[in-house]
SERO-178409 format. One record per residue: z, y, x of N, C-alpha, C in turn; residue in one letter; residue number from 1. Coordinates in Angstrom, 3 decimals. Each point is the difference from the previous one (the first is absolute). Layout:
residues N
{n.c3 = Z | n.c2 = Y | n.c1 = X | ca.c3 = Z | ca.c2 = Y | ca.c1 = X | c.c3 = Z | c.c2 = Y | c.c1 = X | aa = a | i = NUM}
...
//
This chain:
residues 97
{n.c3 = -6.261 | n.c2 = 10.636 | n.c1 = 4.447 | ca.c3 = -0.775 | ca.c2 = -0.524 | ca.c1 = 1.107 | c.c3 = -1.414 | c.c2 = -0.274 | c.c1 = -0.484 | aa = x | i = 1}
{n.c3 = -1.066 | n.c2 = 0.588 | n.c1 = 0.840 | ca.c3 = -1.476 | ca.c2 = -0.282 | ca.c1 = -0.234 | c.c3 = -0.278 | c.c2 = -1.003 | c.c1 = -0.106 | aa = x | i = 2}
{n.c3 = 0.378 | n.c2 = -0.639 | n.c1 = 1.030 | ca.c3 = -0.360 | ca.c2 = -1.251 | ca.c1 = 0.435 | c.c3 = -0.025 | c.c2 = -1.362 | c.c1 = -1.121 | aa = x | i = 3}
{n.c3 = 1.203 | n.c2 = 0.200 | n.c1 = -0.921 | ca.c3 = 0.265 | ca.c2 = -1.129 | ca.c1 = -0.980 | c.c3 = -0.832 | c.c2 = 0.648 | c.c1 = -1.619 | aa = x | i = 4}
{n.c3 = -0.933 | n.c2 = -1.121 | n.c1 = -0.261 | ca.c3 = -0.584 | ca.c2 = 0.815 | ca.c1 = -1.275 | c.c3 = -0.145 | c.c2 = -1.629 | c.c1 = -1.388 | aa = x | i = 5}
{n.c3 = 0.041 | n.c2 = 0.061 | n.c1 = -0.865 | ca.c3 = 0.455 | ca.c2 = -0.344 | ca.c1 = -1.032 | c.c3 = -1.108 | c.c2 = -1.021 | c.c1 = 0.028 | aa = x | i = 6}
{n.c3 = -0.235 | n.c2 = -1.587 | n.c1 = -0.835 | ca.c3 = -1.140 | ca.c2 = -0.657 | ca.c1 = 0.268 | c.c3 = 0.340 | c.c2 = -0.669 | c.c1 = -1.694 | aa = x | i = 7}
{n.c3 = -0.923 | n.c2 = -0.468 | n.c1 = -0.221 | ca.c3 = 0.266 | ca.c2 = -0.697 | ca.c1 = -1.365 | c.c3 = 0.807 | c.c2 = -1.528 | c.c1 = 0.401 | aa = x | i = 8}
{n.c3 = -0.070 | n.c2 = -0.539 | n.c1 = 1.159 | ca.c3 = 0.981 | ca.c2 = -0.670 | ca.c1 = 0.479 | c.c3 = 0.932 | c.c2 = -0.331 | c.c1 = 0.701 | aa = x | i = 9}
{n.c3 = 0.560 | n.c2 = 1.536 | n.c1 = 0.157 | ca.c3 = 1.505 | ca.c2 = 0.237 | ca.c1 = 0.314 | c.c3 = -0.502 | c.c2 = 1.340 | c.c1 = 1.141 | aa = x | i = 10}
{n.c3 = 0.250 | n.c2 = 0.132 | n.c1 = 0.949 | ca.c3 = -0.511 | ca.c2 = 1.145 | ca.c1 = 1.005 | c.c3 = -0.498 | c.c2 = -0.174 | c.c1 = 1.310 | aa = x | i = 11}
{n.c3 = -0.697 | n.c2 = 1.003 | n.c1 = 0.316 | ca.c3 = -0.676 | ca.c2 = -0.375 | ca.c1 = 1.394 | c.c3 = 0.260 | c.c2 = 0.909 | c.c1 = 0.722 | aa = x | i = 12}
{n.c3 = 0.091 | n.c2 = -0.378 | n.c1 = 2.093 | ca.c3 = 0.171 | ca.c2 = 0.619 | ca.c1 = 0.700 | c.c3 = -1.045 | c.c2 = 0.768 | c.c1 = 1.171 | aa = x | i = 13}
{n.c3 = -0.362 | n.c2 = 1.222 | n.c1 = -0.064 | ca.c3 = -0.873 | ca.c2 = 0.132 | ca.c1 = 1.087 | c.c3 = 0.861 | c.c2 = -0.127 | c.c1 = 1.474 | aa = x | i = 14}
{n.c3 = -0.784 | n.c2 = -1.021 | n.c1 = 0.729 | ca.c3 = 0.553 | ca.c2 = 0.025 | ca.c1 = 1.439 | c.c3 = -0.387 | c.c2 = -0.071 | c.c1 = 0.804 | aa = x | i = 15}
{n.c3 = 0.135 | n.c2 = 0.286 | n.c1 = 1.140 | ca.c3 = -0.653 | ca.c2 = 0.101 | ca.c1 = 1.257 | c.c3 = 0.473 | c.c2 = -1.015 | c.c1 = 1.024 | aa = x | i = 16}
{n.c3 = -0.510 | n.c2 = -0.836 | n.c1 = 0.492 | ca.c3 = 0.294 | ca.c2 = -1.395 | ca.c1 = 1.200 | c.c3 = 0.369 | c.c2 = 0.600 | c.c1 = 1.080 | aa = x | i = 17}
{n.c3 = 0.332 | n.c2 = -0.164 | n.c1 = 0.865 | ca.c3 = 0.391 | ca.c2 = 0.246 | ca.c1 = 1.360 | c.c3 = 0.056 | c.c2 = -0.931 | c.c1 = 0.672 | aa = x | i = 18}
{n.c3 = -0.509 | n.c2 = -1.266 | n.c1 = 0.355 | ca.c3 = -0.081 | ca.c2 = -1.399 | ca.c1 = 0.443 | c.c3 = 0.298 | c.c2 = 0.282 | c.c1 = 1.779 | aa = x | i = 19}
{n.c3 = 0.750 | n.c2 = -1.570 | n.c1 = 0.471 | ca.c3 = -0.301 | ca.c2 = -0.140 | ca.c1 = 1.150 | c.c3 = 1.477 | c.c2 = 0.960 | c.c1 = 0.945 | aa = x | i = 20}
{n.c3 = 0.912 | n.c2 = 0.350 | n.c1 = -1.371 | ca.c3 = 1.088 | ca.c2 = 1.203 | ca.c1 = 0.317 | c.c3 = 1.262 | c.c2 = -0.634 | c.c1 = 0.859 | aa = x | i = 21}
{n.c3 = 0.814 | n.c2 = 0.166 | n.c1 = 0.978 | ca.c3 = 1.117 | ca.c2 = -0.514 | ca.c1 = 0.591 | c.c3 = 0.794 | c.c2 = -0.868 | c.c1 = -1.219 | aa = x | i = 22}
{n.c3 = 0.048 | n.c2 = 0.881 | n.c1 = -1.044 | ca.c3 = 1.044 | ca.c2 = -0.919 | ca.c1 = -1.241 | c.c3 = -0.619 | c.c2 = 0.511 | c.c1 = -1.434 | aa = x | i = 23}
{n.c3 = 0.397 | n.c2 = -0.903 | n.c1 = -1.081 | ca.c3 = -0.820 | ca.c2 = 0.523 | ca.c1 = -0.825 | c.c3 = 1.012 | c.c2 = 0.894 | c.c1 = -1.039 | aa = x | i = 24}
{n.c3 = -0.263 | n.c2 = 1.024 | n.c1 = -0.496 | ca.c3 = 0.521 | ca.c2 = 1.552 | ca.c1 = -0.522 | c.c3 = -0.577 | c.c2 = 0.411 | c.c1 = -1.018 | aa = x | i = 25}
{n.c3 = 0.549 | n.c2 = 0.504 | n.c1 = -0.971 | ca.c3 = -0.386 | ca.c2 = 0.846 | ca.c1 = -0.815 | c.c3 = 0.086 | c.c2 = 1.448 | c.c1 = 0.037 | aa = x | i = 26}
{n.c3 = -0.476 | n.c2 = 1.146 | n.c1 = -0.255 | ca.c3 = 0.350 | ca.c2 = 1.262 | ca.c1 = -0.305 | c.c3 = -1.071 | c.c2 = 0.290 | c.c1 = -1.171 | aa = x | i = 27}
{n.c3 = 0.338 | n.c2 = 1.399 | n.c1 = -0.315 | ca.c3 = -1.370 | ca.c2 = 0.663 | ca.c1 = -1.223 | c.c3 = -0.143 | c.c2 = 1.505 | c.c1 = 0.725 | aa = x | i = 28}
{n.c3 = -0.745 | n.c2 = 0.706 | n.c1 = -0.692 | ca.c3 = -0.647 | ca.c2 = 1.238 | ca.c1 = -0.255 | c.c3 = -0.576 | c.c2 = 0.428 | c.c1 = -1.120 | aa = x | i = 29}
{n.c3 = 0.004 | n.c2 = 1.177 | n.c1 = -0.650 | ca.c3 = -0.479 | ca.c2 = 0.156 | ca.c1 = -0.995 | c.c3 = -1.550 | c.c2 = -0.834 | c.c1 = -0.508 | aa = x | i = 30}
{n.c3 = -0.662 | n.c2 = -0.759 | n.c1 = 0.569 | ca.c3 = -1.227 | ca.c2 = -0.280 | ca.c1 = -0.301 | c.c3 = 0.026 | c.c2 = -1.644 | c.c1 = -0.139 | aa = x | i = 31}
{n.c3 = 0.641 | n.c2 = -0.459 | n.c1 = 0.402 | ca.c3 = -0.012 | ca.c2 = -1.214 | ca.c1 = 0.568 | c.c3 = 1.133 | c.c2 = -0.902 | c.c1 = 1.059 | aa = x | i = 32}
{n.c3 = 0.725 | n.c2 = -1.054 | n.c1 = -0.354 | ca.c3 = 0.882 | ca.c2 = -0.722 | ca.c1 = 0.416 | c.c3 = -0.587 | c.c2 = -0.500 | c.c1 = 1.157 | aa = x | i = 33}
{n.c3 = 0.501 | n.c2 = -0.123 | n.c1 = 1.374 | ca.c3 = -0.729 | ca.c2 = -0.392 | ca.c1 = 1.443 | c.c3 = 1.624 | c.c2 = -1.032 | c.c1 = 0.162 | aa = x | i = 34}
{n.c3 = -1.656 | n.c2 = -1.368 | n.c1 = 0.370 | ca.c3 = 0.923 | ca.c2 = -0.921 | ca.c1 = 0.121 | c.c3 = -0.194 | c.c2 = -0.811 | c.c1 = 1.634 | aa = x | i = 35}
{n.c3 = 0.490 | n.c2 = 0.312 | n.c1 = 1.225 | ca.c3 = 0.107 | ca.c2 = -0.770 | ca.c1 = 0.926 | c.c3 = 0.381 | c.c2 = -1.175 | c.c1 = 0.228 | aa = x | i = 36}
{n.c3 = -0.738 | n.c2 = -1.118 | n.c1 = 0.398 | ca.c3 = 0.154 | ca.c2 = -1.102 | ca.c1 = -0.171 | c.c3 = -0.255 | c.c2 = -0.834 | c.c1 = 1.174 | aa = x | i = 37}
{n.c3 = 0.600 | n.c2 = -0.596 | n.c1 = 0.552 | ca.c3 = 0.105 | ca.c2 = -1.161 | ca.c1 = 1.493 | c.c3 = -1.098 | c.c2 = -0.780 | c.c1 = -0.286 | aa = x | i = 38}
{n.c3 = -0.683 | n.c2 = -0.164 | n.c1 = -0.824 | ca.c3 = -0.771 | ca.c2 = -1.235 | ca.c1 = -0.349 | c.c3 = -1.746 | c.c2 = 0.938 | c.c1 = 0.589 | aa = x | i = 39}
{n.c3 = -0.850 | n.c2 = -0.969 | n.c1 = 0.711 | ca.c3 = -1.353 | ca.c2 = 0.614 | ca.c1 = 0.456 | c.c3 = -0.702 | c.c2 = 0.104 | c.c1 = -1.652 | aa = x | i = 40}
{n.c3 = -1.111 | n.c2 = 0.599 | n.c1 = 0.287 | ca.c3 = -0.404 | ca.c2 = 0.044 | ca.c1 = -0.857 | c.c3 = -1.591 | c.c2 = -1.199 | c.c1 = -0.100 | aa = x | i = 41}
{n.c3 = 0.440 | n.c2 = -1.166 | n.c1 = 0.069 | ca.c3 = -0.596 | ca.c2 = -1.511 | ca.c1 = 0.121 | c.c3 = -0.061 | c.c2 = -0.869 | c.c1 = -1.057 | aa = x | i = 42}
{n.c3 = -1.027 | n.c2 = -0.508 | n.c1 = -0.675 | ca.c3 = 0.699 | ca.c2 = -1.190 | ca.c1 = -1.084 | c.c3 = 0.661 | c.c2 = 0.306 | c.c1 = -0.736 | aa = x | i = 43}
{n.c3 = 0.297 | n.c2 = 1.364 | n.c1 = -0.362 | ca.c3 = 0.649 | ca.c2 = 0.142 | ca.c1 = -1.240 | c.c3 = 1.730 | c.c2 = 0.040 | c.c1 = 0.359 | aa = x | i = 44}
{n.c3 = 0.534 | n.c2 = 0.068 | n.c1 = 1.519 | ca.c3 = 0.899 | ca.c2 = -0.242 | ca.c1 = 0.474 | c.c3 = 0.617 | c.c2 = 1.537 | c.c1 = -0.668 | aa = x | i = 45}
{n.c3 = -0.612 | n.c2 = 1.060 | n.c1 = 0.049 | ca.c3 = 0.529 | ca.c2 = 1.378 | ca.c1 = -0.249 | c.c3 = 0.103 | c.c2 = 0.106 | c.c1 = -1.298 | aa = x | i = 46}
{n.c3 = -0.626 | n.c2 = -0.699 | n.c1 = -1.096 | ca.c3 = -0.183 | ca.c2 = 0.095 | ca.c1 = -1.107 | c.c3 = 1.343 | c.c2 = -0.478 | c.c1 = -1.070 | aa = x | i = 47}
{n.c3 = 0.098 | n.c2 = -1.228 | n.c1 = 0.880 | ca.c3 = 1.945 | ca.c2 = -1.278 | ca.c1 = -0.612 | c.c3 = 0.641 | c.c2 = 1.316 | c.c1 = 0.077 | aa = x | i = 48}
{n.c3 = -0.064 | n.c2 = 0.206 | n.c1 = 1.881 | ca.c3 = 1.687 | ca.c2 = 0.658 | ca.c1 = -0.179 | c.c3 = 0.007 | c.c2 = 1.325 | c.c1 = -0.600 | aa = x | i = 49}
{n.c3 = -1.353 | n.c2 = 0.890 | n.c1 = -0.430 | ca.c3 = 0.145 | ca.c2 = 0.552 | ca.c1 = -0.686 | c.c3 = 0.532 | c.c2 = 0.105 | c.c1 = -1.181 | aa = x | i = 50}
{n.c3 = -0.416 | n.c2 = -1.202 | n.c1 = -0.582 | ca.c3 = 0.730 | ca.c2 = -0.510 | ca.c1 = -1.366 | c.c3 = 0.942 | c.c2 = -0.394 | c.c1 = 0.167 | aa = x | i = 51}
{n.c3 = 0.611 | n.c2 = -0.648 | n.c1 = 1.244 | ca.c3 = 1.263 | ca.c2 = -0.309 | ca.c1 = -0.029 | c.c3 = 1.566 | c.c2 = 1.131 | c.c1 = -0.182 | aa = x | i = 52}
{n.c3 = -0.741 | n.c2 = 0.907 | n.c1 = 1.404 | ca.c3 = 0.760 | ca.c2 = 1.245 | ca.c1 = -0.278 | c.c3 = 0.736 | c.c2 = 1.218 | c.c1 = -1.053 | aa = x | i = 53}
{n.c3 = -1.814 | n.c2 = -0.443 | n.c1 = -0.870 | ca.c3 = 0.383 | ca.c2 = 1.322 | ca.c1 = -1.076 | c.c3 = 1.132 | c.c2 = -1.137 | c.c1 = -1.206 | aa = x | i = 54}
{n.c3 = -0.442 | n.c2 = -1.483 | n.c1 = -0.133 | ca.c3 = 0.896 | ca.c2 = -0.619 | ca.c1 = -0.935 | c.c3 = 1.357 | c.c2 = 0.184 | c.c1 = 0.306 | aa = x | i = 55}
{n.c3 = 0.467 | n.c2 = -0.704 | n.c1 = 1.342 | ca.c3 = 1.266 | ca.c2 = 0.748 | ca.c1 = 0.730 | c.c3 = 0.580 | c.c2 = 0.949 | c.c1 = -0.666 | aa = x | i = 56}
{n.c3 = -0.763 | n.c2 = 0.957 | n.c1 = 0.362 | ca.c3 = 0.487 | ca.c2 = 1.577 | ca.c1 = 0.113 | c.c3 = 0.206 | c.c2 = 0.597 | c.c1 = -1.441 | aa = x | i = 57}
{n.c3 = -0.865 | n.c2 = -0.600 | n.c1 = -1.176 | ca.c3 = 0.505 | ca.c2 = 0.250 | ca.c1 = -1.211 | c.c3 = 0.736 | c.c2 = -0.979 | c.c1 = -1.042 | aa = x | i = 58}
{n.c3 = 0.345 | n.c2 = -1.196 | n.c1 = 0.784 | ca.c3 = 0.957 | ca.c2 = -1.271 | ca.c1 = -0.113 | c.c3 = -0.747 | c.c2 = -0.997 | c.c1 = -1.105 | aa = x | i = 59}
{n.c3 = -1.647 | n.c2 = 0.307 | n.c1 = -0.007 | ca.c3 = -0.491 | ca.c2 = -0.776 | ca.c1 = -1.139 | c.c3 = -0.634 | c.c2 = -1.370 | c.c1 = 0.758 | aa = x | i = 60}
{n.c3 = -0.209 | n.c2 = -1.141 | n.c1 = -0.868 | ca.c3 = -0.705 | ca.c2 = -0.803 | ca.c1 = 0.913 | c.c3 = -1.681 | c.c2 = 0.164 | c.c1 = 0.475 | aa = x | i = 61}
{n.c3 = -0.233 | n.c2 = -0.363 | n.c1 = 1.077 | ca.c3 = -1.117 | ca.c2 = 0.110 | ca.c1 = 0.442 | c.c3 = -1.166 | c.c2 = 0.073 | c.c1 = -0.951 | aa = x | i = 62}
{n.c3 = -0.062 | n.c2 = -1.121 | n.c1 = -0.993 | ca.c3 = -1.272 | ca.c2 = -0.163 | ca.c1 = -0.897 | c.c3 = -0.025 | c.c2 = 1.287 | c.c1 = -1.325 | aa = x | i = 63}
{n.c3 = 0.802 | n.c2 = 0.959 | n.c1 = 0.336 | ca.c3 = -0.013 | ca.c2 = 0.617 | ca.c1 = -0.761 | c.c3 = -0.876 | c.c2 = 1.328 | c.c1 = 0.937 | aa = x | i = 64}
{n.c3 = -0.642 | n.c2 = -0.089 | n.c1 = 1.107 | ca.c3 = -0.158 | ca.c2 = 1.127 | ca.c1 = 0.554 | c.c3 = -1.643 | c.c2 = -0.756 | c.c1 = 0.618 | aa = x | i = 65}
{n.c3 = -1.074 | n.c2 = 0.950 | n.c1 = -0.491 | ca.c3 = -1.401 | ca.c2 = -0.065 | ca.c1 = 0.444 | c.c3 = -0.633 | c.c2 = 1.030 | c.c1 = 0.164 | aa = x | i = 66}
{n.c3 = -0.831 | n.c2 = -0.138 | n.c1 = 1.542 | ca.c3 = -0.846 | ca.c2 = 0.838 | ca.c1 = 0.001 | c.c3 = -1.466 | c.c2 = 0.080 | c.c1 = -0.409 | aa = x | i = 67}
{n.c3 = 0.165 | n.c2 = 0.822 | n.c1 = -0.840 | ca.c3 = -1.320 | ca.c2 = 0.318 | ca.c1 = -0.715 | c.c3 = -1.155 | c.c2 = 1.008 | c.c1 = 0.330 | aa = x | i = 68}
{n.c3 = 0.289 | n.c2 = 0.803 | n.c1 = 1.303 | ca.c3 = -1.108 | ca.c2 = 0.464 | ca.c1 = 0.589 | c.c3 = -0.096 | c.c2 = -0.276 | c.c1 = 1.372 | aa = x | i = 69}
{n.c3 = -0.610 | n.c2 = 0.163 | n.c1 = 1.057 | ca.c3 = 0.150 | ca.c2 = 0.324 | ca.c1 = 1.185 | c.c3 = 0.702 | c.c2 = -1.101 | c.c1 = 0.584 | aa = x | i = 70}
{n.c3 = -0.799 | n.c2 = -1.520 | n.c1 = -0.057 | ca.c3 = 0.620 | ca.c2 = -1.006 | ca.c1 = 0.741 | c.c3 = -0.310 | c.c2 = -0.399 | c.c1 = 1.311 | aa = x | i = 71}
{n.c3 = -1.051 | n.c2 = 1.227 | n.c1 = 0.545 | ca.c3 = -0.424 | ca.c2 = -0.427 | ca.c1 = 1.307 | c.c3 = 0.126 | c.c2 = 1.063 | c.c1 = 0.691 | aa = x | i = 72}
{n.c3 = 0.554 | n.c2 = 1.160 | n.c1 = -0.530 | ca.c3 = -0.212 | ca.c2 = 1.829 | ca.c1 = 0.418 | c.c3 = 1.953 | c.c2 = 0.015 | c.c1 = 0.235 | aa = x | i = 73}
{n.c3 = -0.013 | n.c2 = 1.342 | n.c1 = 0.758 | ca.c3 = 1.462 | ca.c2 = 0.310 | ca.c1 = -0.001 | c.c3 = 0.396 | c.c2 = 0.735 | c.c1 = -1.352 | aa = x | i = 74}
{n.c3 = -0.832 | n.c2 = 0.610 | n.c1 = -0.282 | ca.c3 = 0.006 | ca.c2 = 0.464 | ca.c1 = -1.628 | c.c3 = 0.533 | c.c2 = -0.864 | c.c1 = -1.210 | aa = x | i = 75}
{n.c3 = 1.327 | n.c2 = -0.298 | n.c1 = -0.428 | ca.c3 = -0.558 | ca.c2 = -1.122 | ca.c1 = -1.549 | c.c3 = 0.767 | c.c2 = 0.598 | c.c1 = -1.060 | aa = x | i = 76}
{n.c3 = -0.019 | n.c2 = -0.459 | n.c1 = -0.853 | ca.c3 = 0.313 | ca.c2 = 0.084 | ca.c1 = -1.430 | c.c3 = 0.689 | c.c2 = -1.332 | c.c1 = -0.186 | aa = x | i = 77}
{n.c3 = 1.138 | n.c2 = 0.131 | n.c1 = -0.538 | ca.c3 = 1.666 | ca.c2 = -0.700 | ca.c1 = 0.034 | c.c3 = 0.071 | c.c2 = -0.626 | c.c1 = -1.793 | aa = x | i = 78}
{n.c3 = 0.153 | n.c2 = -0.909 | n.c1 = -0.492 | ca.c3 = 0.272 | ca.c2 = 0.145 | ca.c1 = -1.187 | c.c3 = 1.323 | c.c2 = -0.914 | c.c1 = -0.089 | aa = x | i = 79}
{n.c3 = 1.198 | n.c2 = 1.048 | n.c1 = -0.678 | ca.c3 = 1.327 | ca.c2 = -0.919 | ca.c1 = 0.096 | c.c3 = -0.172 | c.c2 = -0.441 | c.c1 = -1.656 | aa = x | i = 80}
{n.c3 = -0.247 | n.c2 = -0.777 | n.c1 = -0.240 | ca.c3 = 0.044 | ca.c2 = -1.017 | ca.c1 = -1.656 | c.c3 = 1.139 | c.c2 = 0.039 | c.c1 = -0.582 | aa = x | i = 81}
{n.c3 = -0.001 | n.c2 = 0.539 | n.c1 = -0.936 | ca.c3 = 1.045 | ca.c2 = 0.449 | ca.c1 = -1.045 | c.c3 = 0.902 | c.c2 = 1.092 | c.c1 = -0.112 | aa = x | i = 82}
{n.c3 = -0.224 | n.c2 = 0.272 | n.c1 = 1.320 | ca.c3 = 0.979 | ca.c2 = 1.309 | ca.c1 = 0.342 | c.c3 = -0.106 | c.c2 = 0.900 | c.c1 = -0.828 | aa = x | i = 83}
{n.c3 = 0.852 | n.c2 = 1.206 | n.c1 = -0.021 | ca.c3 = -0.017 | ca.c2 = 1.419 | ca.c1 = -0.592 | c.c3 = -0.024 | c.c2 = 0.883 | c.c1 = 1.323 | aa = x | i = 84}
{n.c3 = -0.761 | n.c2 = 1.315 | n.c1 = -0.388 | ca.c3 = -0.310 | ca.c2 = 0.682 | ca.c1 = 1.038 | c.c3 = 1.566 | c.c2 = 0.754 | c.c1 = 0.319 | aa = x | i = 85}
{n.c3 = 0.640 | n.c2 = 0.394 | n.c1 = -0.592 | ca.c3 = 1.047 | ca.c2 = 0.339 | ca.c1 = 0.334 | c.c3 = 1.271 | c.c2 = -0.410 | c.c1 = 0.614 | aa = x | i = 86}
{n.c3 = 0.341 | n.c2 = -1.453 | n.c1 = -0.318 | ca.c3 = 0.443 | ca.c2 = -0.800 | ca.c1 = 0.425 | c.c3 = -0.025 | c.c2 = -0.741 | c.c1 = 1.388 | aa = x | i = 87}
{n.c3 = -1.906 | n.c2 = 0.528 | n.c1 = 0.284 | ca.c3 = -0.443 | ca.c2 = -0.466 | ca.c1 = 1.510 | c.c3 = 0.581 | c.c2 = 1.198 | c.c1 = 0.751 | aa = x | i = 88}
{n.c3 = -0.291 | n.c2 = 1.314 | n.c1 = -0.488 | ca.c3 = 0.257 | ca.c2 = 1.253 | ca.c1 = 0.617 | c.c3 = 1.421 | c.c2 = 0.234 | c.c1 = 0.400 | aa = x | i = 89}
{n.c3 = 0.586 | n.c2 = -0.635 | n.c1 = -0.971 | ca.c3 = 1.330 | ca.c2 = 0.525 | ca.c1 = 0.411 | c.c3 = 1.029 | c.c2 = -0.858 | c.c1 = 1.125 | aa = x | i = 90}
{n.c3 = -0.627 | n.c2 = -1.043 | n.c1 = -0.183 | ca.c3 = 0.516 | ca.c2 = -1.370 | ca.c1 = 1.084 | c.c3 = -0.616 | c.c2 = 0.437 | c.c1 = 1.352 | aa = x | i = 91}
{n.c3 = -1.223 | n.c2 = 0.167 | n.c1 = 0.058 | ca.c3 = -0.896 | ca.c2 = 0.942 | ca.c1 = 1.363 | c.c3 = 0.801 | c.c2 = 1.023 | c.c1 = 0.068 | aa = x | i = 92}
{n.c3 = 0.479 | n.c2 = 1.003 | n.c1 = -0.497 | ca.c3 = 0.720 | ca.c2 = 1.221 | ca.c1 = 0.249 | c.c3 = 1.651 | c.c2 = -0.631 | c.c1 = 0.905 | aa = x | i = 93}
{n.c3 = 0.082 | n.c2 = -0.522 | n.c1 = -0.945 | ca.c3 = 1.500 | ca.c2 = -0.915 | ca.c1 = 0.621 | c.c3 = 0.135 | c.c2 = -0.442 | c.c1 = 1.288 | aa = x | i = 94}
{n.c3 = -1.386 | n.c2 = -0.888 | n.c1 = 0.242 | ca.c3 = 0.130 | ca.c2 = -1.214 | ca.c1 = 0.972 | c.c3 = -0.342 | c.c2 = 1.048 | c.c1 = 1.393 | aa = x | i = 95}
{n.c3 = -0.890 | n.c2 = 0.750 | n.c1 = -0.401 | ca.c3 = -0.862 | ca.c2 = 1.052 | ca.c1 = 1.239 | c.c3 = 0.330 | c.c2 = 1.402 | c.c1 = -0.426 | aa = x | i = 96}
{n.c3 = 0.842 | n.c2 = 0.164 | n.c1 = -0.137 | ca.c3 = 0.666 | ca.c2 = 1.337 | ca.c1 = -0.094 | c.c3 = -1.140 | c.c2 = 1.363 | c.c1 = -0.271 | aa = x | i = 97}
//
């Protein structure tokens, strides 16, 4: 997967927001993980459950997951802390078929 690339502190995700969505969802594509999310994109309201979601979804706790680019754009850069890139990949392969 493109999308997951190696960081000196654990790995990062390119993703794409989808704010403002009926429910909030994950899927990928070769380029980038698209994450739909119920939350507007207000106050940082899109930003939590962003982080909330992806911790969820790879069963780590929240403070282990920051975004490090793109905190005001639908565009960001994901960093899961401590992770291994393979380990993220293969749980994403699992969880989202």
């Amino acid at each position: 997967m493109e999308f997951i690339r190696e960081h000196r502190s654990g790995v990062t995700l390119a993703v794409k927001v989808v704010p403002n969505a009926s429910r909030s969802e994950l899927r990928f594509d070769e380029r980038r993980l698209i994450v739909r999310l119920a939350a507007p994109p207000l106050e940082g309201k899109a930003n939590r459950e962003l982080i909330k979601i992806i911790a969820k979804t790879l069963r780590i706790p929240q403070g282990s997951v920051e975004i490090l680019q793109g905190k005001t754009g639908r565009e960001k850069v994901v960093l899961i802390v401590g992770a291994e890139k393979q380990s993220v990949s293969d749980l994403l392969l699992r969880i989202l078929g």
